[in-house]
C-alpha positions as CSV (number, residue, x, y, z in Angstrom):
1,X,129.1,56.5,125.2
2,X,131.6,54.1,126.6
3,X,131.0,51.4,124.1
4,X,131.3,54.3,121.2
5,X,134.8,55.5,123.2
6,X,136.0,51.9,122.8
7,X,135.1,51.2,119.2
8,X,136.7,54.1,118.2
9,X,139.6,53.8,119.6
10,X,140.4,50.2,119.1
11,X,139.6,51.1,115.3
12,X,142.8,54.1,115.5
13,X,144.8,51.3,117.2
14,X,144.0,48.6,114.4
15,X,144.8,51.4,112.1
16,X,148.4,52.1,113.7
17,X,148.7,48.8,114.3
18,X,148.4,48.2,110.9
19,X,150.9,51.2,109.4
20,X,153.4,49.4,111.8
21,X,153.7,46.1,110.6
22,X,153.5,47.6,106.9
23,X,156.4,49.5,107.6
24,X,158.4,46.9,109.0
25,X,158.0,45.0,106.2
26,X,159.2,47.8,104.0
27,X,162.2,48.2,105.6
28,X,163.0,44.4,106.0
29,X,162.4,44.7,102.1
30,X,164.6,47.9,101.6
31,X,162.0,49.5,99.5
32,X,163.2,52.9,100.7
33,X,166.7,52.7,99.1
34,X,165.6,50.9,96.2
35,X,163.0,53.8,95.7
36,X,166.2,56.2,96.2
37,X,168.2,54.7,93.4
38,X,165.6,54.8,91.1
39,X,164.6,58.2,91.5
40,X,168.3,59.4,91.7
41,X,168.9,57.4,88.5
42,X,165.7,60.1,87.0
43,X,167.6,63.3,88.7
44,X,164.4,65.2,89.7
45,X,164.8,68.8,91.2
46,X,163.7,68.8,95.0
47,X,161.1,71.5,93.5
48,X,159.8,68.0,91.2
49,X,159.8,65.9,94.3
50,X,157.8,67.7,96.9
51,X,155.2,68.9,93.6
52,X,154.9,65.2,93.3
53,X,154.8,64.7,97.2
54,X,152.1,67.1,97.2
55,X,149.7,65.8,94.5
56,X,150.5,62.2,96.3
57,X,149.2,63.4,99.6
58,X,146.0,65.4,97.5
59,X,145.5,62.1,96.3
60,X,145.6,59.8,98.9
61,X,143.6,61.8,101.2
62,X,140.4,61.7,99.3
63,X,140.2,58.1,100.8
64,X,143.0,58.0,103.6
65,X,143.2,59.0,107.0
66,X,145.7,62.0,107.4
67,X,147.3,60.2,110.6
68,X,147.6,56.7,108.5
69,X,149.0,59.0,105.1
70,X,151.8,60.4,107.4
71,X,152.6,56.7,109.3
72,X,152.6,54.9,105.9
73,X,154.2,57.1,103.6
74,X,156.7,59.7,106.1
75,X,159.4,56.5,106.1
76,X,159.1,56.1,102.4
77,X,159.6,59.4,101.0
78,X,162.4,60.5,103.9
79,X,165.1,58.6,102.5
80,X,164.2,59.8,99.0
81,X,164.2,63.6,100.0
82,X,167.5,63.3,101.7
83,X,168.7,61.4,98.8
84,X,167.7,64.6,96.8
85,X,169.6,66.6,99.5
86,X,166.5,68.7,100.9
87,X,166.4,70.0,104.1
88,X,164.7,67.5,106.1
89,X,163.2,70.5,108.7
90,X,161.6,71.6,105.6
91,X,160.2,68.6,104.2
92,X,159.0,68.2,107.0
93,X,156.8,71.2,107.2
94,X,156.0,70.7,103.6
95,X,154.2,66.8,104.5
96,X,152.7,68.6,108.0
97,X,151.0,71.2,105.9
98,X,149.6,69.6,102.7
């Protein structure tokens, strides 16, 4: 039992581990903003956006990890829904529930 314990938790640890450094490379990269120009440029309603949030998230979790969806993608799309001005609160619930 303890040696199924450990593996399982130093997989979820690799796994955040992992998200981490991806995410610090994104930001060092400032994909976020250039993501927000370009989908500013496109003028999307927020209703568009958090659709296409949705059916991302449907998406990625036939073969992703709810905890590694929300490390991986949550800094992406932030910037984009406040460039969109929604209501991060409620974007927030929206990401929580799908």
């Amino acid at each position: 039992m303890i040696a199924e314990t450990v593996r399982t938790t130093a997989m979820v640890g690799l796994i955040i581990a992992g998200a981490f450094v991806f995410n610090y490379a994104i930001a060092n990269e400032t994909v976020p903003q250039s993501l927000q120009r370009a989908l500013i440029a496109w003028n999307p309603s927020p209703t568009m956006f958090l659709i296409g949030v949705n059916l991302l998230f449907l998406l990625l979790a036939c073969v992703l990890d709810a905890i590694t969806m929300l490390l991986v993608l949550v800094p992406l799309l932030v910037p984009l829904a406040a460039g969109l001005g929604l209501d991060l609160v409620h974007f927030g619930v929206v990401v929580i529930l799908t």
